[in-house]
KOLLO-485810 format. One line per 4 residues: their letters; for each residue x negated, y, z of C-alpha. Coordinates in nm, 4 decimals, m for minus. Each point is the difference from the previous one (the first is absolute). Layout:
BEGIN
a = X/Y/Z ~ ...
This chain:
BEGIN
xxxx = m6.4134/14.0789/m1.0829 ~ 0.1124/0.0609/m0.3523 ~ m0.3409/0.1113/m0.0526 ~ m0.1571/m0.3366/0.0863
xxxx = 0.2606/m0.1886/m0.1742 ~ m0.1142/0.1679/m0.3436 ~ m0.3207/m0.0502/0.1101 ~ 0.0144/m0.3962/0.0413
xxxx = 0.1870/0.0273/m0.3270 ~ m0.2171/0.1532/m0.2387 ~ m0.2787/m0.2651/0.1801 ~ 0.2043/m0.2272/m0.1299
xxxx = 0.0507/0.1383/m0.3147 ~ m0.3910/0.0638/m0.0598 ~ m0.0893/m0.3927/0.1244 ~ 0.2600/m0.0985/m0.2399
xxxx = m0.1070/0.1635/m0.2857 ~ m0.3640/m0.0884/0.0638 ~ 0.0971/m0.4124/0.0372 ~ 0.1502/0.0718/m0.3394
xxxx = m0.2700/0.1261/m0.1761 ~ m0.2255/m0.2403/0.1199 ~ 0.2278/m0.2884/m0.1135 ~ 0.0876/0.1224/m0.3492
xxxx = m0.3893/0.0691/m0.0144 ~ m0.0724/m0.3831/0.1594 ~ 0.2892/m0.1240/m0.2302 ~ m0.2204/0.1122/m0.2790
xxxx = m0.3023/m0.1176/0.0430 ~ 0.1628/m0.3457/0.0742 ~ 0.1364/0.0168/m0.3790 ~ m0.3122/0.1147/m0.1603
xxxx = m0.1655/m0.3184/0.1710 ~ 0.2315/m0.2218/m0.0902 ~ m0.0249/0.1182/m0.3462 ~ m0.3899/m0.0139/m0.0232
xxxx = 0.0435/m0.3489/0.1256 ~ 0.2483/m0.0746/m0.2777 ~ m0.2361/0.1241/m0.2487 ~ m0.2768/m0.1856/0.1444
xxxx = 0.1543/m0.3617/m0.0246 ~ 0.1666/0.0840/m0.3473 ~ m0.3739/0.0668/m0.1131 ~ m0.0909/m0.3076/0.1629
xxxx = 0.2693/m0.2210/m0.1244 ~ m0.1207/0.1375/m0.3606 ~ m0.3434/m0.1059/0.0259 ~ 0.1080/m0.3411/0.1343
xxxx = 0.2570/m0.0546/m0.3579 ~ m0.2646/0.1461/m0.2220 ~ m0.2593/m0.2752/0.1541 ~ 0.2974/m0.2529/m0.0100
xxxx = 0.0276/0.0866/m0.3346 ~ m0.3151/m0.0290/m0.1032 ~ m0.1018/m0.2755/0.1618 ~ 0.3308/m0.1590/m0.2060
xxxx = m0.1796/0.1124/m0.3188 ~ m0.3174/m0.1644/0.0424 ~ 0.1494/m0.3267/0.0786 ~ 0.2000/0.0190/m0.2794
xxxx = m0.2856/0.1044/m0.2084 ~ m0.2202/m0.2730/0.1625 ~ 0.2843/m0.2691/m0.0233 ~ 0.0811/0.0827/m0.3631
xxxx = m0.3723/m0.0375/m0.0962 ~ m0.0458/m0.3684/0.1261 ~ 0.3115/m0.0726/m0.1787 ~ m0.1380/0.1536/m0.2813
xxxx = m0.3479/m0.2337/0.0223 ~ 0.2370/m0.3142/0.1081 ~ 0.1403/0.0209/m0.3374 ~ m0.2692/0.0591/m0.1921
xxxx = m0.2319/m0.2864/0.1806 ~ 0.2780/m0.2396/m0.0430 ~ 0.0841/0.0652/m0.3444 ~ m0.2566/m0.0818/m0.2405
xxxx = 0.0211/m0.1891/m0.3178 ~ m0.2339/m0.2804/0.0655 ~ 0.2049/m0.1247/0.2814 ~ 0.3039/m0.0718/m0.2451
xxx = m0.0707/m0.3252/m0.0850 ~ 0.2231/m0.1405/m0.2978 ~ 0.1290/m0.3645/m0.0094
């Protein structure tokens, strides 16, 4: 009887052990997914600002230009006329 008790016990013991490797080894892989995914969407949120950006900078660039030829269209000295 108390043979079968230690029996059942160290069962017991081995299953336990054995679920706890598995979830400390599950546990891990979970993080190192959730960190690749991380990574992923930080690189992606990187390449979406740097096209932001420049997309920002040729408008600007584009903008300032025909504000540049407004002016200088508009402004010559032959228009002026004197009274």
């Amino acid at each position: 009887m108390v043979s079968f008790l230690l029996f059942v016990l160290s069962v017991l013991t081995y299953s336990m052990t054995k679920i706890l490797l598995t979830y400390r080894k599950t546990v891990k892989y979970l993080k190192t997914v959730v960190e690749s995914k991380k990574d992923e969407r930080k690189k992606i949120n990187n390449t979406i600002e740097t096209k932001n950006k420049q997309r920002t900078k040729i408008y600007i660039g584009n903008k300032f230009e025909e504000e540049i030829e407004m002016m200088t269209i508009g402004e010559s000295h032959d228009d002026i006329e004197t009274f």
